[in-house]
C-alpha distance (Angstrom), angle and dihedral (degrees) to the residues before:
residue distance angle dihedral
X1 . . .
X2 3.71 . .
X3 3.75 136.8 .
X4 4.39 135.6 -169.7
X5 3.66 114.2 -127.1
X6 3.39 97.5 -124.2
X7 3.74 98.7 58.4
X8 3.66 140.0 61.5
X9 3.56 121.9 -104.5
X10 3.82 134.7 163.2
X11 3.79 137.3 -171.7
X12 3.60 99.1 -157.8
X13 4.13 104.4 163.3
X14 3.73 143.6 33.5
X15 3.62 145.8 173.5
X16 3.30 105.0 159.3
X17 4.14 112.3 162.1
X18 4.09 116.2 -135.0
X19 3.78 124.0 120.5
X20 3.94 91.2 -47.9
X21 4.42 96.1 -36.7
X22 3.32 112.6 150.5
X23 4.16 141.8 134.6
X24 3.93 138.5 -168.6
X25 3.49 148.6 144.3
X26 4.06 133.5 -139.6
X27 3.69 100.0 -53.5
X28 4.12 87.9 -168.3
X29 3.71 116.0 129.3
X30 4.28 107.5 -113.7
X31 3.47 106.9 -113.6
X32 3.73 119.6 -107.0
X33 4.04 122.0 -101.3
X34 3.85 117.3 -112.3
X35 3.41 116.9 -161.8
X36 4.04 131.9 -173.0
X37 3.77 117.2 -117.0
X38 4.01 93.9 -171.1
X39 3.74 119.6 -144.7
X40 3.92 118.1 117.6
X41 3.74 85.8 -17.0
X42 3.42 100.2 -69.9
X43 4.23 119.0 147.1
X44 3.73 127.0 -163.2
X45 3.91 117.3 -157.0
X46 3.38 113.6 -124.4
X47 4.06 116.9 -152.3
X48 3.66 107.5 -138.9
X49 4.01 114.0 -132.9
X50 3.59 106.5 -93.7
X51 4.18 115.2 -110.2
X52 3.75 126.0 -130.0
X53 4.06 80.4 -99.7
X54 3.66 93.0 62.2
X55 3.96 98.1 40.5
X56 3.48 101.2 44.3
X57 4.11 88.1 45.8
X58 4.17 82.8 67.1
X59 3.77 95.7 37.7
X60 3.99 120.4 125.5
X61 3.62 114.1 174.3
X62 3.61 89.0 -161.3
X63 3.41 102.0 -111.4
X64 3.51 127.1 150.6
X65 3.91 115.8 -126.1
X66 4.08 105.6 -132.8
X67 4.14 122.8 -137.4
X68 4.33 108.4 -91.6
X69 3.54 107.4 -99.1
X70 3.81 91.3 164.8
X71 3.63 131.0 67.9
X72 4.23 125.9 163.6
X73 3.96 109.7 160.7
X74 3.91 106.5 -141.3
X75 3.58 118.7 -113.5
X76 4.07 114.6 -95.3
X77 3.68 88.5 -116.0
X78 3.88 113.3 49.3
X79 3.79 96.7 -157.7
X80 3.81 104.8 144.7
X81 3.62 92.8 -14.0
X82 4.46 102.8 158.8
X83 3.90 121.9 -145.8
X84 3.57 128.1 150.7
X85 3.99 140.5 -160.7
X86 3.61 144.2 -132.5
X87 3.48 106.8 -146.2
X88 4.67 113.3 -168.7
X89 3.42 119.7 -169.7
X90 3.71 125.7 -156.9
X91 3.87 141.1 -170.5
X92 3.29 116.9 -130.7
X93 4.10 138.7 156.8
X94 3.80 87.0 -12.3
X95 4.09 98.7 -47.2
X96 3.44 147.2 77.0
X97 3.67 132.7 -101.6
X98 3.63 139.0 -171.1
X99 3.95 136.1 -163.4
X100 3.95 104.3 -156.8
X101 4.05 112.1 -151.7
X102 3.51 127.6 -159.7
X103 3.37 138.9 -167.0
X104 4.08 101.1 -147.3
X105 3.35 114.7 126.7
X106 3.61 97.4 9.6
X107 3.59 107.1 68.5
X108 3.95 143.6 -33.8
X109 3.58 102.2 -90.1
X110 3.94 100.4 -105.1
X111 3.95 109.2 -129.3
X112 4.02 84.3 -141.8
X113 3.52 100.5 52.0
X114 3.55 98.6 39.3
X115 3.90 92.2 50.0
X116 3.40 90.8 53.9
X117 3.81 107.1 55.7
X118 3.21 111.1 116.6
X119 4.07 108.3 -132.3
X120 3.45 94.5 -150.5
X121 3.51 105.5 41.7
X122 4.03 87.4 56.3
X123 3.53 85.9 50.3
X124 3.45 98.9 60.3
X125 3.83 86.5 38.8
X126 3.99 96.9 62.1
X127 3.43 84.5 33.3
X128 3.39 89.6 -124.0
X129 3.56 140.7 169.1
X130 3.71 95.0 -123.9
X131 3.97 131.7 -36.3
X132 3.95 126.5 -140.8
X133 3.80 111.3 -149.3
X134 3.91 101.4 -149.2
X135 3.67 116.6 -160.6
X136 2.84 168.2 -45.4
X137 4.24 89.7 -129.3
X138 3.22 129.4 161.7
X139 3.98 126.2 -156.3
X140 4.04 121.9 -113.3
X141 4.40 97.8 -175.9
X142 3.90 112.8 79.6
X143 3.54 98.5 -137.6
X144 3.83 139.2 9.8
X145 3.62 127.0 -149.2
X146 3.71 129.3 -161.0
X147 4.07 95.5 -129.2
X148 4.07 101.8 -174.0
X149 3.96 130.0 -2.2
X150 3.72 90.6 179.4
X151 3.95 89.2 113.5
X152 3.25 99.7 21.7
X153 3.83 116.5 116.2
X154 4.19 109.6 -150.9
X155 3.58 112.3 -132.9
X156 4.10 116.9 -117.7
X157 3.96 90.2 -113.2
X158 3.56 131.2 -111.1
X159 3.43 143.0 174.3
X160 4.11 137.4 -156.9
X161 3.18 133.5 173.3
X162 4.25 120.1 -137.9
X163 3.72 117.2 -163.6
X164 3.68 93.1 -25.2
X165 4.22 96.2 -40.3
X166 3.34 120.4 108.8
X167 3.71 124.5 -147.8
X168 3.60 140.5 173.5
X169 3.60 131.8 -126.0
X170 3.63 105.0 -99.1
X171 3.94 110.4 174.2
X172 3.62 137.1 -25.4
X173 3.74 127.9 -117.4
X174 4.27 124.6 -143.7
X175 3.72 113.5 -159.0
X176 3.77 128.1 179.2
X177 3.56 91.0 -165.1
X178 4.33 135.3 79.9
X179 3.76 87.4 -145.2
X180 4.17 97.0 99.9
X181 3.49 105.1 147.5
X182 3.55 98.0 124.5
X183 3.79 99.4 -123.5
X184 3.42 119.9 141.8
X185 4.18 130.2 -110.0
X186 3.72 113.5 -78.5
X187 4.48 96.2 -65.5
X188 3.79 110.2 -83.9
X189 3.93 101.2 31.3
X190 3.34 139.1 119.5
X191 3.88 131.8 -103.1
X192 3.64 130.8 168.7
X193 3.86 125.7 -120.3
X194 3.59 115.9 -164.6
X195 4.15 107.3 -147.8
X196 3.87 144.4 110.7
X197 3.85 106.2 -126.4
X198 4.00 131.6 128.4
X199 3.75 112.5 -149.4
X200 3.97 112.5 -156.6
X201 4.23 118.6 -157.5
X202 3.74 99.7 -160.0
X203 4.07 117.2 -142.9
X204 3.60 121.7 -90.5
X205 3.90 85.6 37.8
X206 3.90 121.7 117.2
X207 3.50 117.6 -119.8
X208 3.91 137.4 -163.5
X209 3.47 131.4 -145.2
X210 3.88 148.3 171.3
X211 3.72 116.3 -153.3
X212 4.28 114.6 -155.8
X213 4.49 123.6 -136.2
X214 3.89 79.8 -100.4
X215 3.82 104.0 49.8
X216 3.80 111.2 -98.2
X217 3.10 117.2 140.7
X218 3.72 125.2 -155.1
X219 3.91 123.2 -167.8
X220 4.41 118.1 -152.2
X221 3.64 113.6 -108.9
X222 3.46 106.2 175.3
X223 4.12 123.6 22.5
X224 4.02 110.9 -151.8
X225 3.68 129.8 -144.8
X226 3.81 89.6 -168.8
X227 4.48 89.1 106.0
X228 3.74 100.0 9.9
X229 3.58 97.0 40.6
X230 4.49 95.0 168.4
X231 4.27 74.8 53.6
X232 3.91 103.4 134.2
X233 3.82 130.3 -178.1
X234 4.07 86.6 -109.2
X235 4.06 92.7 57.8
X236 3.99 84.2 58.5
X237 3.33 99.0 84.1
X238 3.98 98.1 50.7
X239 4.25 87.4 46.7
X240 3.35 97.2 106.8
X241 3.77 87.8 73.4
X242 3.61 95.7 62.7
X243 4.03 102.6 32.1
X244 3.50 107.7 96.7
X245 3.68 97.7 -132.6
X246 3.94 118.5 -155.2
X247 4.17 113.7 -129.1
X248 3.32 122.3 -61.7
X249 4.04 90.5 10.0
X250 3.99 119.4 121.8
X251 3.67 142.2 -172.2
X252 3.29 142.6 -158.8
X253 3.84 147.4 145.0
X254 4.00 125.4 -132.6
X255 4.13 129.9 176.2
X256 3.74 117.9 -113.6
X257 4.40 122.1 -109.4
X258 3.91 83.5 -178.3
X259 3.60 149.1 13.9
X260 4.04 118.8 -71.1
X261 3.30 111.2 -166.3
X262 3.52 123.5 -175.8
X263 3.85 130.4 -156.4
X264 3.47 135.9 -160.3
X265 3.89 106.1 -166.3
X266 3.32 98.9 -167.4
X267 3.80 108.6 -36.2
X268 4.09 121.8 36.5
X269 4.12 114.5 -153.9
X270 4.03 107.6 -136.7
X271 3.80 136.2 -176.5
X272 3.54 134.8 176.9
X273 4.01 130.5 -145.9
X274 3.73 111.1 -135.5
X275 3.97 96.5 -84.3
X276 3.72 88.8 65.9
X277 3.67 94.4 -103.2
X278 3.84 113.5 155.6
X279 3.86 127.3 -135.5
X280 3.62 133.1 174.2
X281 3.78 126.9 -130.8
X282 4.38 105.4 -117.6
X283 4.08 105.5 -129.2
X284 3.60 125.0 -142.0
């Protein structure tokens, strides 16, 4: 999921179901502002306009969650493993609210059917301001582990189905701004991902990594096919050659002696490179 700079966006709750994956952020309500009015000691309370956090946390675009009729357990070890999402955006009370669906744990994300939905059409279908089709990705960790759920708010679920592949709702996205077109920040900076997960690179695995001027190093999580759709887990390791890189920015791609495990506690930092490729910042 993918954010401008210039705008406010939040991810603020998760429930997706894999082996233990899951994200979210503080799904308390913000308390509302009281204010003193003076005069013989009176106060009035003042209810503070609600953000796109607080609508969107109440939103229900009406839609009717349909019975499972697909089921594909994901391999043990992740490693290339595709899925996709279908990603509507509505308008509503002044912002702009998402339903993110995915297709883990319901199917692998055919290439066919997912190149063939027609944006528009589900648009009009949802009714819908506008829908981002994200994918097709493919994960680089082994496993992922739900790490905390202790402020994570579980989604109510529901289910759709989009040119024949089911998904499930897997989070919901606020937005303060119009601009919903699902493309990333500017390549090489930072947004914030609110979620609770550990990812795990086993050893003997190939990794990938961009390293920032000041030192941070961020390791890929997903690969896309969304630009370079022939992209394949074995072009990875010569991508450096093609990514064009800004100053002071490198790449490169090393094999695992040991575990690296990477947590999020609480909030993950993610960029993508210009293909749409996503990476996670490495916390000390």
């Amino acid at each position: 999921m993918t954010y401008r700079n210039s705008k406010k966006m939040t991810v603020f709750v998760y429930a997706i179901l894999i082996t233990g994956c899951g994200s979210g952020g503080d799904s308390s309500p913000a308390p509302a502002a009281i204010s003193d009015t003076g005069g013989g000691g009176g106060s009035t309370q003042t209810t503070a306009p609600k953000s796109a956090e607080e609508i969107c946390r109440e939103f229900d675009n009406g839609l009717i969650s349909e019975e499972r009729t697909q089921q594909l357990r994901p391999p043990e070890d992740l490693r290339n493993f595709p899925y996709c999402e279908v990603i509507p955006w509505f308008e509503t009370e002044g912002a702009f609210c998402a339903e993110v669906y995915n297709s883990m744990t319901f199917n692998d994300c055919p290439d066919d059917e997912f190149l063939n939905l027609d944006q528009q059409q589900v648009t009009e279908d949802l009714n819908a301001k506008t829908v981002y089709l994200n994918g097709p990705r493919h994960w680089l960790m082994n496993e992922i582990e739900r790490e905390s759920v202790g402020n994570d708010a579980a989604l109510e679920e529901k289910i759709q189905t989009f040119g024949g592949i089911q998904m499930r709702r897997a989070a919901i996205l606020a937005s303060e701004s119009e601009t919903l077109d699902g493309a990333t920040n500017s390549p090489y900076s930072e947004t914030t991902v609110y979620r609770n997960v550990i990812w795990r690179y086993l050893p003997n695995n190939e990794i990938y990594e961009l390293t920032s001027p000041d030192g941070a190093t961020y390791v890929m999580q997903t690969y896309s096919r969304k630009i370079l759709f022939d992209q394949s887990i074995a072009d990875l390791v010569g991508l450096g050659a093609v990514l064009d890189l800004p100053t002071g920015w490198e790449f490169r791609s090393r094999t695992l002696s040991e575990t690296l495990e990477l947590r999020s506690n609480g909030a993950a930092t993610v960029i993508q490179d210009e293909y749409q490729n996503t990476y996670t910042k490495v916390m000390e």
